[in-house]
KOLKOLFI-851895 format. One record per residue (C-alpha): x, y, z; residue in three letters. Coordinates in steps of 0.5 Angstrom, whole numbers, plus 500, padded with zeros to 3 digits. Layout:
> X, Y, Z, ALA
...
END
This chain:
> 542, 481, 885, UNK
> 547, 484, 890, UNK
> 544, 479, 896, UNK
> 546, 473, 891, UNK
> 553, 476, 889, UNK
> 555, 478, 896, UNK
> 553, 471, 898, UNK
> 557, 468, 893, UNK
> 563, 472, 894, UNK
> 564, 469, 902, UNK
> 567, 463, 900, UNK
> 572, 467, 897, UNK
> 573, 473, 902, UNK
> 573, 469, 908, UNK
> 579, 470, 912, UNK
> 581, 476, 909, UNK
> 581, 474, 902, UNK
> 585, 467, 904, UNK
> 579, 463, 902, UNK
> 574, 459, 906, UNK
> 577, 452, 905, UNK
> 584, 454, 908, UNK
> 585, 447, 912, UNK
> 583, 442, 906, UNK
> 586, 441, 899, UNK
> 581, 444, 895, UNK
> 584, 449, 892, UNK
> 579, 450, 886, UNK
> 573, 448, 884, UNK
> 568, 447, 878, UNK
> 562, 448, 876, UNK
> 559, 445, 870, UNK
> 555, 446, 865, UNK
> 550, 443, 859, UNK
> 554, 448, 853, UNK
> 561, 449, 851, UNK
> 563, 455, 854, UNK
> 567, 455, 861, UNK
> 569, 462, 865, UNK
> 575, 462, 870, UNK
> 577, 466, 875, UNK
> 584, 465, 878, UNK
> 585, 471, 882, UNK
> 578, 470, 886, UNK
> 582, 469, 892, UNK
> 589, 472, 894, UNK
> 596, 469, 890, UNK
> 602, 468, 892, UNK
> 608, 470, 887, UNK
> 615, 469, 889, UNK
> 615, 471, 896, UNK
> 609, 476, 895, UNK
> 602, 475, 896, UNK
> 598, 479, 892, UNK
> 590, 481, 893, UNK
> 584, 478, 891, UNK
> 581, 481, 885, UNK
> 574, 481, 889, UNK
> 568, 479, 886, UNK
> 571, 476, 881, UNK
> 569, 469, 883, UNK
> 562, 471, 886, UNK
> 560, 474, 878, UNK
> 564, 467, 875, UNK
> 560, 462, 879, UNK
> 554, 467, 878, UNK
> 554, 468, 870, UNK
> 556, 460, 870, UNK
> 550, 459, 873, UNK
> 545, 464, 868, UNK
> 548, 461, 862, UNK
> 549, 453, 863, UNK
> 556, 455, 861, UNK
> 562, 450, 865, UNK
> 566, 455, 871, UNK
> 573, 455, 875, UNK
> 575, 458, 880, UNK
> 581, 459, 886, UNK
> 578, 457, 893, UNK
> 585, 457, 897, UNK
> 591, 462, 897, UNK
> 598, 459, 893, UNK
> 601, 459, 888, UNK
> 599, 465, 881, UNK
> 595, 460, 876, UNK
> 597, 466, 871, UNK
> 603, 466, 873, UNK
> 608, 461, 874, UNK
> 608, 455, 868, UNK
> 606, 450, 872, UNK
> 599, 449, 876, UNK
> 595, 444, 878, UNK
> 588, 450, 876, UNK
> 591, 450, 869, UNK
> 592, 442, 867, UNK
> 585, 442, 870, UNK
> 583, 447, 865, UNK
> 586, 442, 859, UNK
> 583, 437, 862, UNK
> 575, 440, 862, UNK
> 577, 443, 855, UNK
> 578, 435, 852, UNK
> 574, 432, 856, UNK
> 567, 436, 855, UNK
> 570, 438, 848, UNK
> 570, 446, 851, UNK
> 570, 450, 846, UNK
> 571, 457, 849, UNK
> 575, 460, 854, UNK
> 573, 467, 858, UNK
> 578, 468, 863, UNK
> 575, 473, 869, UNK
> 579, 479, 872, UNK
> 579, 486, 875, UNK
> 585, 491, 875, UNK
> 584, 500, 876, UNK
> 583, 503, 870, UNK
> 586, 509, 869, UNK
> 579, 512, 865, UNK
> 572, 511, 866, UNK
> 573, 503, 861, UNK
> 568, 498, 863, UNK
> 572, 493, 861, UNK
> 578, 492, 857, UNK
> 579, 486, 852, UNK
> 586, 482, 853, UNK
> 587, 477, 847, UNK
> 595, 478, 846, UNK
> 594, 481, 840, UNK
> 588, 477, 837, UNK
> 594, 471, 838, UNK
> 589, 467, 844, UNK
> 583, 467, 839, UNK
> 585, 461, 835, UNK
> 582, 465, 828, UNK
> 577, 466, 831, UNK
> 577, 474, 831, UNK
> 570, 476, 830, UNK
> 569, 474, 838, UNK
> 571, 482, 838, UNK
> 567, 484, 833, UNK
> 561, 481, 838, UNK
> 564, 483, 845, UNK
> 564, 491, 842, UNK
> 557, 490, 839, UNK
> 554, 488, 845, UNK
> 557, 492, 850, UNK
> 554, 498, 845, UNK
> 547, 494, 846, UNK
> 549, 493, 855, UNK
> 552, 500, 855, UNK
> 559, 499, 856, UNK
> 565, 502, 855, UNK
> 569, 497, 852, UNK
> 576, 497, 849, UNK
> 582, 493, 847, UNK
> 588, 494, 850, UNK
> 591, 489, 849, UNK
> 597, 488, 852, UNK
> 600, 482, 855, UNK
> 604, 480, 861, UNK
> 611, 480, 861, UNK
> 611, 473, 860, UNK
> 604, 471, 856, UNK
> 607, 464, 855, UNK
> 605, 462, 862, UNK
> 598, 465, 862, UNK
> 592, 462, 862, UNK
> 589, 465, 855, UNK
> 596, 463, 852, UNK
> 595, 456, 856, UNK
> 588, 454, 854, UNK
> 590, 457, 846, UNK
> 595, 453, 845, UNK
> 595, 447, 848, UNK
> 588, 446, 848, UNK
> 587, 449, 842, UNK
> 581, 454, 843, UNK
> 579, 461, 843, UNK
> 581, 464, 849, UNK
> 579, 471, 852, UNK
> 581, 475, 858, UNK
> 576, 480, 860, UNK
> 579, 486, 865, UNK
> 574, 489, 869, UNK
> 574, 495, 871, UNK
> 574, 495, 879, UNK
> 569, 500, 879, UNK
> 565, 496, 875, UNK
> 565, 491, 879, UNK
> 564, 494, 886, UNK
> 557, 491, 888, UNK
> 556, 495, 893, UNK
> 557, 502, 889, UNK
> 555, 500, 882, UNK
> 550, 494, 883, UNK
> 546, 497, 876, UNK
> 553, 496, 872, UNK
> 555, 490, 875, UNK
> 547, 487, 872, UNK
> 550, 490, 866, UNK
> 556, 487, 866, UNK
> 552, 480, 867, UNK
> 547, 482, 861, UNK
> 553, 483, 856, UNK
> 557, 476, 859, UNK
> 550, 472, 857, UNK
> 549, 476, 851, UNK
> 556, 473, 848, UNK
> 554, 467, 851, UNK
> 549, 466, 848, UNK
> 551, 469, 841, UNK
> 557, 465, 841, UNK
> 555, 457, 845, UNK
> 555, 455, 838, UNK
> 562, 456, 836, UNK
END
């Protein structure tokens, strides 16, 4: 496994995390998929907000295309520095999104991140207070149990942006009408290098939900 993610994660580390097509317009990509699920890693490659560029979130998107794969679920992902998909109100990666959402009749969204944790958590779950779940609370119930299962540390902390309205889980929710997730992960958790063992736990667990929840 940790071959296959390094090698998935070069498109995005290229260049100092600036992106391997860095002389074309692709800017995000999709993969596709046969259930109607779609993962999303926005912060797979460096972001620009304002007048600062803020880093990658490494391994995020070599575990997006990774898990799309093993899981037959839809994916999209940043290949190229600009403007932050989670951040400002309007980006060509979140009309993508709405526009997969109805063209597939997508009907679950799991946005991909990693942060520091301040404790040993795996993974923490970000649904703004259950509002980007569309009803459909009982997603968390799930996540829990199999993380328990994966034997992960899980929690809910879920605390939203300052401005939530422009973030993807709130676009995908709204407008798009589906349950949408974040999941934050620990960048321990994700260090391939370090913690391959947890990392193929991170993935049995993202396969488990998606294969108890395709059928939405």
């Amino acid at each position: 496994m940790k071959e296959e993610i390094l090698s998935l994660e070069s498109d995005f580390s290229n260049n100092e995390y600036f992106g391997t097509n860095v002389w074309t317009e692709e800017k995000y990509r999709v993969l596709s998929g046969g259930i109607p699920v779609i993962f999303s890693s926005p912060h797979s490659v460096n972001q620009i907000r304002g007048e600062d560029v803020r880093d990658a979130e490494k391994f995020t998107g070599a575990l997006t295309r990774y898990i799309s794969t093993l899981t037959n679920s839809y994916a999209i992902y940043q290949m190229f520095t600009h403007a932050d998909p989670n951040n400002d109100e309007e980006h060509n990666y979140k009309n993508a999104l709405l526009n997969l959402i109805e063209v597939y009749k997508i009907k679950l969204l799991i946005d991909i991140h990693s942060s520091d944790f301040k404790d040993d958590c795996d993974i923490d779950i970000v649904t703004n207070n259950h509002e980007t779940l569309c009803g459909h609370v009982r997603l968390i119930e799930i996540l829990k149990l199999l993380a328990i299962k994966n034997g992960l540390k899980i929690d809910e902390h879920n605390i939203p942006n300052k401005e939530k309205e422009n973030e993807i889980i709130s676009t995908t929710s709204l407008v798009g009408g589906i349950p949408s997730i974040r999941l934050v992960i620990n960048k321990n958790s994700l260090d391939i290098y370090n913690n391959e063992i947890t990392v193929k736990k991170i993935c049995n667990f993202l396969n488990d939900f998606v294969s108890s929840v395709k059928n939405i």
